[in-house]
DSSP file (Angstrom, degrees, kcal/mol; ACC not computed):
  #  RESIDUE AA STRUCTURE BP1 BP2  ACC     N-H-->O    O-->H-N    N-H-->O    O-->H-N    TCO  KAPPA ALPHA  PHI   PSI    X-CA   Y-CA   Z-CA
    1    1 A X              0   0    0      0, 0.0    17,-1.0     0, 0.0     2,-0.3   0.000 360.0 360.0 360.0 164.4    6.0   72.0   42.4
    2    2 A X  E     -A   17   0A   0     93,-0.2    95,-0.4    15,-0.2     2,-0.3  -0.982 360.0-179.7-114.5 120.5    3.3   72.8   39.8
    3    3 A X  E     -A   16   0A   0     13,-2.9    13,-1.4    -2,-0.3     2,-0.2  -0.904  13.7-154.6-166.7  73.8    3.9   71.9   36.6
    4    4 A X  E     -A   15   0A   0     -2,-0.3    11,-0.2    11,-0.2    -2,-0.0  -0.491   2.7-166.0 -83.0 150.2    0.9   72.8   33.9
    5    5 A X  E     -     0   0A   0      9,-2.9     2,-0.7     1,-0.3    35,-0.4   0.561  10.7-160.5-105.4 -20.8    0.8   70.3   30.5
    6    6 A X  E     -A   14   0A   0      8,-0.8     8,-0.8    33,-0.1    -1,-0.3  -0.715  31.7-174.7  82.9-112.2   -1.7   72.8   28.4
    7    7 A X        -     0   0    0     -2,-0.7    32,-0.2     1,-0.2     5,-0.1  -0.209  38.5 -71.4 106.5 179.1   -2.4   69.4   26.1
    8    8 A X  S    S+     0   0    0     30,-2.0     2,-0.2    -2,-0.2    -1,-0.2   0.822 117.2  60.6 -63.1 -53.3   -4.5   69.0   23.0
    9    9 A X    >   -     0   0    0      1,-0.1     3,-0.8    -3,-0.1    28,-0.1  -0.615  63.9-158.4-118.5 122.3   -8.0   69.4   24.5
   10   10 A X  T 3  S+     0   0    0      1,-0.2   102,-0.2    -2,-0.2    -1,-0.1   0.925  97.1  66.1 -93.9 -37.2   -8.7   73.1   26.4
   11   11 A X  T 3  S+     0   0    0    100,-0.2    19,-2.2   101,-0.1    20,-0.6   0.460  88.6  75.5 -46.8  -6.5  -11.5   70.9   28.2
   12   12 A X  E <  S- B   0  29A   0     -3,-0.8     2,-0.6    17,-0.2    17,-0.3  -0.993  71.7-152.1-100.5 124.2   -9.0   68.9   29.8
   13   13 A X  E     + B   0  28A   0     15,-1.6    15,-1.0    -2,-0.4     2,-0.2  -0.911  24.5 179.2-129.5  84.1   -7.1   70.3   32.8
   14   14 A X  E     +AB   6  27A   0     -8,-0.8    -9,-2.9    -2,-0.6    -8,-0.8  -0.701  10.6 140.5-104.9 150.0   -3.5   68.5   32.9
   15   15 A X  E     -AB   4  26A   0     11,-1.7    11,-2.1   -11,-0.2     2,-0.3  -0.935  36.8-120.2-174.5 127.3   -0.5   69.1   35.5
   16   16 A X  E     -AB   3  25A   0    -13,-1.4   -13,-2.9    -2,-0.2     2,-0.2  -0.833  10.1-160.7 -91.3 155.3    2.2   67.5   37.6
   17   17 A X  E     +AB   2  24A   0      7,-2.1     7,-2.2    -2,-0.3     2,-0.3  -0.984  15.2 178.2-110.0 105.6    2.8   67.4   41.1
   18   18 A X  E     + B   0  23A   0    -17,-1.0     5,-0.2    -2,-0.2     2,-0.2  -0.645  12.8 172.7-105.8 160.8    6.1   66.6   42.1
   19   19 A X  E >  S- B   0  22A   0      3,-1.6     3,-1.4    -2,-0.3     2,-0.2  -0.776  72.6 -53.8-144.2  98.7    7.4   66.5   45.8
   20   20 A X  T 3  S-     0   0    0      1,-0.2    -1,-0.2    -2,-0.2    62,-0.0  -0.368 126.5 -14.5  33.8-112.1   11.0   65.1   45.9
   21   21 A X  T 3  S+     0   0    0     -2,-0.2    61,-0.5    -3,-0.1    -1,-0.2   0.775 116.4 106.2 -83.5  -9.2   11.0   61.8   44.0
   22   22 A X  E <   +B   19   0A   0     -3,-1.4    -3,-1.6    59,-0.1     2,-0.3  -0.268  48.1 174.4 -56.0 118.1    7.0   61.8   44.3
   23   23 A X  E     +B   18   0A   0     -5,-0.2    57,-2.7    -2,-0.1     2,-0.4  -0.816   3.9 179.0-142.8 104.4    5.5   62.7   40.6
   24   24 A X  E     -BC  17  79A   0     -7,-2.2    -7,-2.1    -2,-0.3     2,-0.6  -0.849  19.3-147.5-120.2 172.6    1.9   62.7   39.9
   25   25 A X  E     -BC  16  78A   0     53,-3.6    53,-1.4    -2,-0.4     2,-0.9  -0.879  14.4-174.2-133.2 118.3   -0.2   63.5   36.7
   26   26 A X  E     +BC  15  77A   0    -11,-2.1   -11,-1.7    -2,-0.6     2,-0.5  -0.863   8.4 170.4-102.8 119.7   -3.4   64.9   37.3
   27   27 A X  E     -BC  14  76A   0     49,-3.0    49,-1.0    -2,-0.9     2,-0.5  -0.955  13.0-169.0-144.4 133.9   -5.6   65.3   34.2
   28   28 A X  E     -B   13   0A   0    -15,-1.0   -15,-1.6    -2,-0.5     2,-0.7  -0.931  20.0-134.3-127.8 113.1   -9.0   66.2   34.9
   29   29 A X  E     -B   12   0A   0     -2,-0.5   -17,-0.2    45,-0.3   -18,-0.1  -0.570  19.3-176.5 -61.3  97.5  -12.3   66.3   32.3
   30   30 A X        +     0   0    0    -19,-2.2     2,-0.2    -2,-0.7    -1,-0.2   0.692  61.7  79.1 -64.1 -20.3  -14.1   69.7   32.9
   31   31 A X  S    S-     0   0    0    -20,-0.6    42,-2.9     2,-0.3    43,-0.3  -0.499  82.8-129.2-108.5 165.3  -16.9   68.8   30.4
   32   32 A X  S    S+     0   0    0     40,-0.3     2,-0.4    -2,-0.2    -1,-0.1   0.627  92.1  85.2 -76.9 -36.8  -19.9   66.4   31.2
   33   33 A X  S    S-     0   0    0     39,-0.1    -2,-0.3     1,-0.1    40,-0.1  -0.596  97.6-101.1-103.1 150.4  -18.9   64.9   28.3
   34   34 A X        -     0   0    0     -2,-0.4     2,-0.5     1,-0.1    37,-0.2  -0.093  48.6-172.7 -52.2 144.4  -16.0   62.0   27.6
   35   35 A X  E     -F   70   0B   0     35,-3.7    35,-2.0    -4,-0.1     2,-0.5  -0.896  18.0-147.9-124.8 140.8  -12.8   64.0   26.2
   36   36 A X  E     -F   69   0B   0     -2,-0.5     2,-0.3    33,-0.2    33,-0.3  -0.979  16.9-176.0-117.7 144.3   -9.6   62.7   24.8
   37   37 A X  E     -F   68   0B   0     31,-2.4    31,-2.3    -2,-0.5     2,-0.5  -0.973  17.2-146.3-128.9 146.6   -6.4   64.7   25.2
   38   38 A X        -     0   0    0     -2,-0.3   -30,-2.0    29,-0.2     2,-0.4  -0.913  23.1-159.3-109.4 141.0   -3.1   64.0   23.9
   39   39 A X        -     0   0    0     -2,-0.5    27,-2.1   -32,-0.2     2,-1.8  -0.902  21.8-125.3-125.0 158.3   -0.2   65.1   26.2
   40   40 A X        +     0   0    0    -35,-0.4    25,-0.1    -2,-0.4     3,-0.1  -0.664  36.9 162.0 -78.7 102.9    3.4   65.8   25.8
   41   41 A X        +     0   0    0     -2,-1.8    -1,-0.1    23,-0.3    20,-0.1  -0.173  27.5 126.2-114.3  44.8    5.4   63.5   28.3
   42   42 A X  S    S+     0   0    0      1,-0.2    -1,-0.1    21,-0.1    19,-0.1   0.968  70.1  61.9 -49.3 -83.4    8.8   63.5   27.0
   43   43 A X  S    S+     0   0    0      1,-0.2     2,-0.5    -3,-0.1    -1,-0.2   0.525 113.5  45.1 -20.4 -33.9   10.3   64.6   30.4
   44   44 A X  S    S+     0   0    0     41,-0.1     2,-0.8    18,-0.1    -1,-0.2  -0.762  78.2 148.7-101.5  67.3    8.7   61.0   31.5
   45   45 A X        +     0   0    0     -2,-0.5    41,-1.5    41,-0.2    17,-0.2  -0.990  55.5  21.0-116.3 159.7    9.5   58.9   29.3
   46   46 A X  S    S+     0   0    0     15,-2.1     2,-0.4    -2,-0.8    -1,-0.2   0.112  90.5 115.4  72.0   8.9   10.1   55.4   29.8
   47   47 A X        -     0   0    0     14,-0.2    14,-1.2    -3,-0.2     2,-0.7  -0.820  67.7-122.5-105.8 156.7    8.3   55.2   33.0
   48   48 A X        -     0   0    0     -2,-0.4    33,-0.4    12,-0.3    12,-0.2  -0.842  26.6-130.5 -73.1  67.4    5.4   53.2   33.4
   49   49 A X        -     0   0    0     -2,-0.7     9,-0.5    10,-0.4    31,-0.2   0.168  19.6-155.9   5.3 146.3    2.1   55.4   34.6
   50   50 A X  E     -ED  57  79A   0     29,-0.8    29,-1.4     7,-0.2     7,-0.2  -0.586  18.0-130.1-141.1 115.2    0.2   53.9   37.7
   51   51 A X  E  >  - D   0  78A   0      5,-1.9     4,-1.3    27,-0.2    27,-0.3  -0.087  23.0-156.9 -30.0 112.9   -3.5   54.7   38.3
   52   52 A X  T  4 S+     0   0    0     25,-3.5    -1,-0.1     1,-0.2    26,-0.1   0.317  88.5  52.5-103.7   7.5   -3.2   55.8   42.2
   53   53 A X  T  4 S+     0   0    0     24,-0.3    -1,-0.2     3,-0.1    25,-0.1   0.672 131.3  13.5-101.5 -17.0   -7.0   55.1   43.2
   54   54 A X  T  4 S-     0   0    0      2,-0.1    -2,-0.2     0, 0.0     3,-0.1   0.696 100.0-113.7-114.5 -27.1   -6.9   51.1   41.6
   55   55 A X     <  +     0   0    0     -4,-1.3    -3,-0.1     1,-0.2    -4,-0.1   0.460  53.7 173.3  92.5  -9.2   -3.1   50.3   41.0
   56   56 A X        -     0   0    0     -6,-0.1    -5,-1.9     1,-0.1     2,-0.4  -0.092  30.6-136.6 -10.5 108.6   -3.7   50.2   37.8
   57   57 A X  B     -E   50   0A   0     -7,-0.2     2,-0.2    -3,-0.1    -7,-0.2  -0.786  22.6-163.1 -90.2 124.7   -0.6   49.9   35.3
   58   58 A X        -     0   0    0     -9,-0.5     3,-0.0    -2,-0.4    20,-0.0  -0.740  33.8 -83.2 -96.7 153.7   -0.8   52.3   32.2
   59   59 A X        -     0   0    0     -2,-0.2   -10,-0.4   -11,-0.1    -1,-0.1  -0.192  62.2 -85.9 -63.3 157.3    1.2   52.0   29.0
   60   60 A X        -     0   0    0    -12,-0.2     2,-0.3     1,-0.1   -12,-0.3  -0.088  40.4-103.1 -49.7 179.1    4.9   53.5   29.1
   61   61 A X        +     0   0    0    -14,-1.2   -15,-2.1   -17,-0.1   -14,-0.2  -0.954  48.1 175.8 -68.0  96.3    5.6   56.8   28.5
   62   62 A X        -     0   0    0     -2,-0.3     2,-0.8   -17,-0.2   -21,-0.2  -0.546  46.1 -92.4-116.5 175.6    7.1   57.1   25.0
   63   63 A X  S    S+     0   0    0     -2,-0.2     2,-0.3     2,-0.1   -21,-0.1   0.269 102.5  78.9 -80.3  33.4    8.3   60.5   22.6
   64   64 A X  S    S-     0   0    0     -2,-0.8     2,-0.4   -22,-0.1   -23,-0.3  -0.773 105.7 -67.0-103.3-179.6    4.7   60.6   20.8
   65   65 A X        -     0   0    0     -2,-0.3   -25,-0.2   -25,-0.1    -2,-0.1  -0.513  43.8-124.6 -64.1 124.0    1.9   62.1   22.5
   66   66 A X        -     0   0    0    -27,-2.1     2,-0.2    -2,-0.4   -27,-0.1   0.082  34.3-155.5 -49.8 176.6    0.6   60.5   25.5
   67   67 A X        +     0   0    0    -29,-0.2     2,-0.3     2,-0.0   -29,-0.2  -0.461  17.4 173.0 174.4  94.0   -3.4   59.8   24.9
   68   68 A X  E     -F   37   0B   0    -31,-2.3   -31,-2.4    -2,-0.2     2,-0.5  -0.783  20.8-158.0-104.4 148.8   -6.0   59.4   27.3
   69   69 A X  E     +F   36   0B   0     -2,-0.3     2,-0.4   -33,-0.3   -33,-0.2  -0.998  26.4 178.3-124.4 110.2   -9.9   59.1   26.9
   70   70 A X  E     -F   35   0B   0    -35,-2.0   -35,-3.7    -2,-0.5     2,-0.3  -0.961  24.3-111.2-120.5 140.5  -11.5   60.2   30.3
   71   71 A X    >   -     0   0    0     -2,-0.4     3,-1.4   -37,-0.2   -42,-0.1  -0.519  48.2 -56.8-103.9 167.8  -14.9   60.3   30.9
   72   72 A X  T 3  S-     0   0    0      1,-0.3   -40,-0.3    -2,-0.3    -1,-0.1   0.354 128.9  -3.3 -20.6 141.5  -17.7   63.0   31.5
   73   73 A X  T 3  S+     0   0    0    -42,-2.9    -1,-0.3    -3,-0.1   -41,-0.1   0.644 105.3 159.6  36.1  17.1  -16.0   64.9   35.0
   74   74 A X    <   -     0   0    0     -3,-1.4   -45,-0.3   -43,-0.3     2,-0.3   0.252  29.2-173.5 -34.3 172.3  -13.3   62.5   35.0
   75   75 A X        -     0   0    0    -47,-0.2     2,-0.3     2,-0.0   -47,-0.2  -0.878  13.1-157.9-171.8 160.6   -9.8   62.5   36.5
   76   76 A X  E     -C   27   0A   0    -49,-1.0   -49,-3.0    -2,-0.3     2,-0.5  -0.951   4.4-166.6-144.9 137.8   -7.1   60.4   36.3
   77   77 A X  E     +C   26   0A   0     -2,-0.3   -25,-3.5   -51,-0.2   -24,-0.3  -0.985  22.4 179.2-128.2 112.4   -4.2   60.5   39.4
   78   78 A X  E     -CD  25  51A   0    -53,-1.4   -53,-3.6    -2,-0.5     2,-0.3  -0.966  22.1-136.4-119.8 138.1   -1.4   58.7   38.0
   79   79 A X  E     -CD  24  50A   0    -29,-1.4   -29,-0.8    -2,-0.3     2,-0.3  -0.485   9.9-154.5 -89.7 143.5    2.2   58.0   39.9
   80   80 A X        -     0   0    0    -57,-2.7     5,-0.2    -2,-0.3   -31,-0.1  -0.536  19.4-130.9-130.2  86.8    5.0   58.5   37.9
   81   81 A X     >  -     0   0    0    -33,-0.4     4,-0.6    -2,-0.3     3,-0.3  -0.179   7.1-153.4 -45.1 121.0    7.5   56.4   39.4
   82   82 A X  T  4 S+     0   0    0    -61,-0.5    -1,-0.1     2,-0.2     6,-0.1   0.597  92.3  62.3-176.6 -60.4   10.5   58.6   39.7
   83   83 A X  T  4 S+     0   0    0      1,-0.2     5,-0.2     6,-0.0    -1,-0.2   0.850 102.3  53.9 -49.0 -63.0   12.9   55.1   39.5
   84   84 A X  T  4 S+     0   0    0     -3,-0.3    -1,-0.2     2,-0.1    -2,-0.2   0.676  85.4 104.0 -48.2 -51.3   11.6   54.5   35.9
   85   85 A X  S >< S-     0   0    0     -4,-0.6     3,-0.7    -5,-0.2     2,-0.4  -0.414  70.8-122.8 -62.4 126.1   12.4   58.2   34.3
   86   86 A X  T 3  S+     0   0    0    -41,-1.5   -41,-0.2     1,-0.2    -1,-0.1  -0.773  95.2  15.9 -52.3 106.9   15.5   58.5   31.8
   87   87 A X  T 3  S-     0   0    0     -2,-0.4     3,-0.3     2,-0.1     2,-0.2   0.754 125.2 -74.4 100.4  37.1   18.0   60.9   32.9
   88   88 A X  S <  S+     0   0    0     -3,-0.7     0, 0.0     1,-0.2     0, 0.0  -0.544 101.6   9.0  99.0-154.4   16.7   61.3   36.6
   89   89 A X  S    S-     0   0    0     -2,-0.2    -1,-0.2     1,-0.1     3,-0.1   0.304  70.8-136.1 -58.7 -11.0   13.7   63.1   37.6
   90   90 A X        +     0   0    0     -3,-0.3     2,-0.7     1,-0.2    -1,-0.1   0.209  59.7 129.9  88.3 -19.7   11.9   64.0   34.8
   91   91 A X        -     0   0    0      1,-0.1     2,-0.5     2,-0.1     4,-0.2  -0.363  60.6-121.0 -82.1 104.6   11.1   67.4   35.8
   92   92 A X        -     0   0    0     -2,-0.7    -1,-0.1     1,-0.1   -50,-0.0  -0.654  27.0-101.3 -88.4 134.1   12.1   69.8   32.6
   93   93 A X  S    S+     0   0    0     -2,-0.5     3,-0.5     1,-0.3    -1,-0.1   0.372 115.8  66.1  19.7 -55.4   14.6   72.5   32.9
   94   94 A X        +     0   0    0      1,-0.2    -1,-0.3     2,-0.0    -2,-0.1   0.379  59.3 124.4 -60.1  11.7   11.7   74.9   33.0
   95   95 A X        +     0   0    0     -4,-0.2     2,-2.2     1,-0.1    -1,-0.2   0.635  48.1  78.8 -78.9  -0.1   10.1   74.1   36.0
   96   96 A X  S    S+     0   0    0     -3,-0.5    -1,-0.1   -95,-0.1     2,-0.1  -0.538  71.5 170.4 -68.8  85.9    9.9   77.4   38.1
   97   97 A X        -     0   0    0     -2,-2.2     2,-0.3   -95,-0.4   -95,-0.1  -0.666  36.3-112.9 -75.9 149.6    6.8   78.2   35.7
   98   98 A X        -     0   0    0      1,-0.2     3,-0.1    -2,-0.1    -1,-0.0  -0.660  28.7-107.4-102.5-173.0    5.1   81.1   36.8
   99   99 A X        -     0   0    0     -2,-0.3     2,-0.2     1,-0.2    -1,-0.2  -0.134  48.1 -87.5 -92.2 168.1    1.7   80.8   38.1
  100  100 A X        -     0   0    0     -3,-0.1    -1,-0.2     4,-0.0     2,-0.1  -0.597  34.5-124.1 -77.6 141.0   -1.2   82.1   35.7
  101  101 A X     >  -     0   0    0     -2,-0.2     4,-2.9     1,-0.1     3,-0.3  -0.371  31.4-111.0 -87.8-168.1   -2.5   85.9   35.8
  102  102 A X  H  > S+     0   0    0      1,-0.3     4,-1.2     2,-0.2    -1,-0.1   0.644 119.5  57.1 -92.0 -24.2   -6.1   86.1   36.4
  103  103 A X  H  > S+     0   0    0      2,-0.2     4,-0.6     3,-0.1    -1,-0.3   0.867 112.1  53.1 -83.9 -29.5   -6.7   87.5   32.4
  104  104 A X  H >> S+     0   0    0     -3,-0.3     4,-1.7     2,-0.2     3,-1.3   0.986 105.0  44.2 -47.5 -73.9   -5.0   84.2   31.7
  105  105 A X  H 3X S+     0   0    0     -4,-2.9     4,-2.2     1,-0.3    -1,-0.2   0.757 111.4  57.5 -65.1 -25.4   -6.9   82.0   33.4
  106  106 A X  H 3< S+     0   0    0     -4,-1.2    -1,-0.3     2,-0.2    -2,-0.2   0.425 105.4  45.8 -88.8   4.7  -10.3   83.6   32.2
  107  107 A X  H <X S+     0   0    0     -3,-1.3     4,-0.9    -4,-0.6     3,-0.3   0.845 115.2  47.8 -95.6 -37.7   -9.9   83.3   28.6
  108  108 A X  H  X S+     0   0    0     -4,-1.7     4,-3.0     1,-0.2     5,-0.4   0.905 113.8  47.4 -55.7 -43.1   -8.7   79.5   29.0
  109  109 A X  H  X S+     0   0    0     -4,-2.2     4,-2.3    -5,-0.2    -1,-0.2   0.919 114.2  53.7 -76.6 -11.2  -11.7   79.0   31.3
  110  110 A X  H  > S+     0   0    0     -3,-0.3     4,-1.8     1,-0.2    -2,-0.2   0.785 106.4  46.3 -49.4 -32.6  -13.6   80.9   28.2
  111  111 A X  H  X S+     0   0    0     -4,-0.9     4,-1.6    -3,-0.3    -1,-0.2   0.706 113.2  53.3-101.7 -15.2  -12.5   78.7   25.6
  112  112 A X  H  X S+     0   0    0     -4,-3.0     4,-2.0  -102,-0.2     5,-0.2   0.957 109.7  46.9 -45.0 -55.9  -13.6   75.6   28.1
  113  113 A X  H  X S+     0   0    0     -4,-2.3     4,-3.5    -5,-0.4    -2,-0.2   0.919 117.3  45.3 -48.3 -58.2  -16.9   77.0   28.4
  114  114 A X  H  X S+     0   0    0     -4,-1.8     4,-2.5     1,-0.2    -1,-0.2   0.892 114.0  49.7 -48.9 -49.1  -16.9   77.5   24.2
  115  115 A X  H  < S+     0   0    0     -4,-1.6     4,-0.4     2,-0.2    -2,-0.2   0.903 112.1  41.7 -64.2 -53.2  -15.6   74.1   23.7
  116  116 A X  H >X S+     0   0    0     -4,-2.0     3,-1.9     1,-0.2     4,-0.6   0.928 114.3  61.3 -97.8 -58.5  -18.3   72.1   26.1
  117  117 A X  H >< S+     0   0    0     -4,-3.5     3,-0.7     1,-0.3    -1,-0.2   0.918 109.6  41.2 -49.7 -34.8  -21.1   74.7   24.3
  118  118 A X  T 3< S+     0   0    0     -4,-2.5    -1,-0.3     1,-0.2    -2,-0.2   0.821 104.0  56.8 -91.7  -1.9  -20.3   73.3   21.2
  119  119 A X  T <4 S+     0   0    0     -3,-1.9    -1,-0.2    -4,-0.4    -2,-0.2   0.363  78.9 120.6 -89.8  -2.3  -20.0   69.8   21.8
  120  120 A X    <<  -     0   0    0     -3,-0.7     2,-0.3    -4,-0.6    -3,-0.0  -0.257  67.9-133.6 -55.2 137.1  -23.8   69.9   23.2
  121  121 A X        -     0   0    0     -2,-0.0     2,-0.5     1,-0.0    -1,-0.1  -0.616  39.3-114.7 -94.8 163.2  -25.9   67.4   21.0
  122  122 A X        -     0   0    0     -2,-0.3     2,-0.3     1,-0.1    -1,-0.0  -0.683  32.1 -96.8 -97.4 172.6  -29.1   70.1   20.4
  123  123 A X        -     0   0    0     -2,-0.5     2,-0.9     1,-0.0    -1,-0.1  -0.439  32.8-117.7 -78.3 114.5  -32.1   69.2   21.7
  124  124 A X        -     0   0    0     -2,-0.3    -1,-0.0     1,-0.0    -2,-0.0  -0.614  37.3 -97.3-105.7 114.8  -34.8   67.5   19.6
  125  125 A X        -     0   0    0     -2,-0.9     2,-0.8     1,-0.2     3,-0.1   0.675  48.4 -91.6  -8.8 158.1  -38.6   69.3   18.9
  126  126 A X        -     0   0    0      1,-0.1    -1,-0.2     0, 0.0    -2,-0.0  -0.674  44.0-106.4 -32.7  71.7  -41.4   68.4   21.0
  127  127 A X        -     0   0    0     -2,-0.8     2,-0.6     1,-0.1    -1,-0.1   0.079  24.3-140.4 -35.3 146.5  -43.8   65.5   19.9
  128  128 A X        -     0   0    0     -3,-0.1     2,-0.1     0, 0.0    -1,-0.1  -0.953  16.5-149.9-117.8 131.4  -46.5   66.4   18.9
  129  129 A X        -     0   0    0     -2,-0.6     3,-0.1     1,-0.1     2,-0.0  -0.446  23.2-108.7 -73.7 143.3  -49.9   64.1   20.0
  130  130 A X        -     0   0    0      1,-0.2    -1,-0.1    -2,-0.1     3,-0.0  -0.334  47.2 -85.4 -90.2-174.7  -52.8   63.6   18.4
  131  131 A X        -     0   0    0     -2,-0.0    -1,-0.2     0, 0.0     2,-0.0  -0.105  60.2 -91.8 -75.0-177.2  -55.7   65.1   19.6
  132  132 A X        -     0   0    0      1,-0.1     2,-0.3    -3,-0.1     0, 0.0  -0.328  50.7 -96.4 -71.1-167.1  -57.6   62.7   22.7
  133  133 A X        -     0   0    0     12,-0.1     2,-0.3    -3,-0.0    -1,-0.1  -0.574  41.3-148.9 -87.1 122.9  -60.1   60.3   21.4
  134  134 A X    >   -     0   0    0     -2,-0.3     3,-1.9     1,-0.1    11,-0.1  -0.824  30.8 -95.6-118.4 158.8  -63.9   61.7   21.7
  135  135 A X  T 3  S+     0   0    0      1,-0.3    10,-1.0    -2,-0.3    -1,-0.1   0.927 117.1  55.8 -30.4 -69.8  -67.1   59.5   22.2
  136  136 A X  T 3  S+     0   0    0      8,-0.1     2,-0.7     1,-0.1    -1,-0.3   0.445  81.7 100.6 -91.8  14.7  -68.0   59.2   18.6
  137  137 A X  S <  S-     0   0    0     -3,-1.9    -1,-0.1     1,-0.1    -3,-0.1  -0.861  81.5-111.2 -88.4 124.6  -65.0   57.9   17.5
  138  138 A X        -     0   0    0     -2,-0.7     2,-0.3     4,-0.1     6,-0.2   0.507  31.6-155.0   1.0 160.4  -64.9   54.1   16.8
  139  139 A X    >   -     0   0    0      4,-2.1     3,-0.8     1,-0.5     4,-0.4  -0.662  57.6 -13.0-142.5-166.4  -62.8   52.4   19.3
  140  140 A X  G >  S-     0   0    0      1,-0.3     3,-1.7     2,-0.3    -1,-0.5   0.174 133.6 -17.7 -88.6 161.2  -60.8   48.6   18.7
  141  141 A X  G 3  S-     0   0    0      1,-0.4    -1,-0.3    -3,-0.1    -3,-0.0   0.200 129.7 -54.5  43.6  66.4  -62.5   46.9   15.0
  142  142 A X  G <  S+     0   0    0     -3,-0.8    -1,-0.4     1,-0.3    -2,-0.3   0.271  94.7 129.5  96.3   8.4  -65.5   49.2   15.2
  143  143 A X    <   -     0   0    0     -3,-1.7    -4,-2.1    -4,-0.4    -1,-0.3  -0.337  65.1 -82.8-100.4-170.9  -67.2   49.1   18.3
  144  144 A X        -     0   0    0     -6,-0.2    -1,-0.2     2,-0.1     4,-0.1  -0.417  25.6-138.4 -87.4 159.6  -68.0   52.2   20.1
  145  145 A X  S    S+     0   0    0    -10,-1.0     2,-0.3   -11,-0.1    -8,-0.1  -0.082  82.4  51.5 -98.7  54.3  -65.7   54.0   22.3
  146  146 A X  S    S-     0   0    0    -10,-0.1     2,-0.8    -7,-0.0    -2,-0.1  -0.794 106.0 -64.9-144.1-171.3  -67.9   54.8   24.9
  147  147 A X        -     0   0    0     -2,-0.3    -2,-0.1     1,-0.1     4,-0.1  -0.742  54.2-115.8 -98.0 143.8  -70.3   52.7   26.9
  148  148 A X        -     0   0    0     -2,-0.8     2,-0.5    -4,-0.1     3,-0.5  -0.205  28.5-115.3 -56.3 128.0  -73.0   51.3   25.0
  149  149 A X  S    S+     0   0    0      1,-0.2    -1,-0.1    -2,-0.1    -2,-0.0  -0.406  91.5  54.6 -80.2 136.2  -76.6   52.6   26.0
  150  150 A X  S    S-     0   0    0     -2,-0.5    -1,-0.2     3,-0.0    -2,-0.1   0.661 105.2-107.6 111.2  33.9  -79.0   49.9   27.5
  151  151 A X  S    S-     0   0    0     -3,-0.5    -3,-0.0    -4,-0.1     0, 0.0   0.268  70.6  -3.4  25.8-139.7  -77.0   48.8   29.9
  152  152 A X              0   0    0      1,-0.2     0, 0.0     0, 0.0     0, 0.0  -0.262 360.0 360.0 -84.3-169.0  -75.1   45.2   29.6
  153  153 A X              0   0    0      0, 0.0    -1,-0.2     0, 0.0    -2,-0.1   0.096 360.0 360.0 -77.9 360.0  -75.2   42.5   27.1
């Protein structure tokens, strides 16, 4: 089943996937740049996260918001041992959700799109150079810049 988490951050794109006792937590960074989201993970609490590309142990699951920092195009695929959840599976009451309609899912990918534009650092002007260096200005403690006529020393 499919199982969207909405979370704090519209730039973040969080969701279980459960399959019997199987529960992972997908939270994926759309922007270029590092995001933090807090998520709600009651339904999990007391289990223990683990990072499913390193093995990686994450802190429990407790009744605040969960809070991850993922960076630019990030993801995180975390198991949520099953074993671990208070009261069974974890899965809350709601879970037939239905799927998003298609006016749904383009204003959320709108307010991604807003969100990422405004976190863009702007751009700063052009230097500007001074003009080249011509013949009859001096060059290093006064000597000419050019070559001296009367050939060498």
């Amino acid at each position: 089943t499919f199982t969207d988490l909405g979370g704090s951050n519209p730039c973040v794109l969080s969701f279980i996937r459960s399959f019997g006792d199987d529960i992972v937590l997908c939270v994926n960074n759309l922007s270029r740049f590092p995001q933090a989201v807090e998520l709600d993970l009651r339904p999990w609490e007391g289990a223990e996260p683990i990072e499913m590309t390193g093995g990686s142990r994450f802190p429990a699951i407790g009744e605040l918001p969960y809070l991850l920092t993922v960076a630019g195009h990030g993801f995180y695929w975390l198991r949520i041992p099953a074993h671990q959840v208070k009261g069974g599976t974890g899965l809350p009451a709601s879970e037939g959700t239905e799927p998003r309609s298609q006016e749904e899912w383009l204003a959320e990918e709108q307010q991604v799109a807003h969100a990422e534009q405004a976190a863009r650092i702007p751009s700063r002007p052009p230097i500007e150079r001074p003009p080249e260096a011509t013949e009859q200005s001096p060059g290093p403690a006064g000597t000419p810049a050019g070559p001296t006529e009367g050939g060498s020393a």
